[in-house]
Residue, then its C-alpha position, 0 to 999 in steps of 0.5 A: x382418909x388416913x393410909x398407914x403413913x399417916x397419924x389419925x386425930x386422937x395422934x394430934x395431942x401428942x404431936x402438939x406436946x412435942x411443941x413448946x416455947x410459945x405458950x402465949x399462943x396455944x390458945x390461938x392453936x387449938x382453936x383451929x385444931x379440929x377444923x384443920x384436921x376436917x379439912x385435911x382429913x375430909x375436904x381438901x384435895x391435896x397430898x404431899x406428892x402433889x403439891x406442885x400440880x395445878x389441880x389441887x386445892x390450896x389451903x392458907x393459913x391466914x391466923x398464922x401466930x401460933x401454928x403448933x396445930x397446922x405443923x401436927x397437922x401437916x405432920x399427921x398427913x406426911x407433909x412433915x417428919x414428926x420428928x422436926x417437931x421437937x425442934x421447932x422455932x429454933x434457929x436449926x428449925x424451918x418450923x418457924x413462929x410463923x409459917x414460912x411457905x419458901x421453907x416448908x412443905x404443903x404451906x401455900x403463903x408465908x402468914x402471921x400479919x393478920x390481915x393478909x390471907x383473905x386478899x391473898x385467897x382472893x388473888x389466888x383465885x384469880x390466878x387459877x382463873x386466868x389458868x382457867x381451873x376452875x375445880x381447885x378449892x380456896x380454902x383461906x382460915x381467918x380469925x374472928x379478930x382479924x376480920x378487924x383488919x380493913x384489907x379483909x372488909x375489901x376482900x369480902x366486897x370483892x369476892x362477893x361481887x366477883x361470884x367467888x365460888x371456888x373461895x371459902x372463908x372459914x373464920x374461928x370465933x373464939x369471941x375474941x374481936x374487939x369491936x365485933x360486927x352488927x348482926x353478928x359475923x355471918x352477917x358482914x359476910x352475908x351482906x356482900x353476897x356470900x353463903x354462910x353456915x355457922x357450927x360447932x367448931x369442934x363437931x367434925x360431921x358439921x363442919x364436913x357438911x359445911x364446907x361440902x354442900x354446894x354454894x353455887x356462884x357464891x363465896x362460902x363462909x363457914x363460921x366456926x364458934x369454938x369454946x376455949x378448951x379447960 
């Protein structure tokens, strides 16, 4: 829920306008818009004063070109100053191109290599297994061209056959892999062991019971299809 600190999602558009310079990738942006603002808004257990305790949820951005929605995002929930927007990808700025998790506030690993945040999700929770918390939620956003990358068809074996149940995936189909999966996306998740749930990218109500209902000593991936936006 939002506190009077904070911005609410009809805010976002504004956010993002403060943001140009890499209008190449503003497709690649919204598209993850309105699960982000979903899992920041309702699921993730997370805030800016505790980003250093153990217990909370991690949140990775894996699809991490073009990042404009994760900045207005995290600016939205007091992460960010709004006002670090406007300068963003400068040389001044530590809102880079990709996100920089050694420069800025709520970002759990720098990302922007496609391929690299689900084996990275995997290893998280590993860590926090080894801590032995067991409640934090993994929450790693890929894209439907990432899963292209072979490190991805690793991490999914893998998790699948650890019983991953503090990981979810949640991948946005934009249609805009290459090569595409026999059976469909849900189904290269499925056949290693994972829950999958497929809705509307942009359906707020849908993508909260996605992410919530539980999926006991499975993985969950949550497929996203998103429309590109007019």
């Amino acid at each position: 829920m939002t506190t009077a600190t904070e911005s609410g999602f009809a805010d976002l558009p504004g956010l993002l306008s403060l943001m140009t310079g890499d209008e190449k990738h503003s497709a690649a942006s919204t598209s993850t818009l309105d699960v982000l603002w979903v899992l920041y808004d309702r699921v993730l257990d997370v805030s800016p004063s505790r980003m250093r305790d153990p217990a909370r949820d991690r949140f990775l951005l894996s699809k991490g070109h073009g990042p404009m929605s994760y900045y207005a995002v995290l600016a939205a929930k007091g992460f960010l100053d709004p006002g670090e927007l406007v300068d963003w990808g400068s040389d001044e700025s530590r809102l880079g191109m990709h996100p920089d998790r050694m420069r800025v506030p709520g970002v759990e690993i720098s990302s922007g290599s496609l391929g690299h945040g689900l084996p990275l999700a995997v290893g998280t929770v590993f860590g926090l297994r080894a801590q032995r918390l067991s409640r934090p939620k993994v929450v790693v956003l890929v894209g439907d061209a990432e899963l292209d990358e072979g490190s991805n068809h690793e991490a999914i074996a893998l998790a699948g056959r650890e019983a991953m149940d503090q990981l979810t995936a949640v991948v946005i189909d934009n249609s805009s892999s290459t090569h595409g999966w026999p059976g469909g996306i849900a189904r290269r998740f499925e056949v290693e062991g994972w829950v999958t749930r497929v809705v509307d990218g942009r359906d707020h109500d849908a993508l909260v019971a996605a992410f919530t209902e539980p999926h006991p000593v499975r993985p969950l991936a949550v497929i996203a299809v998103v429309e590109p936006k007019d």
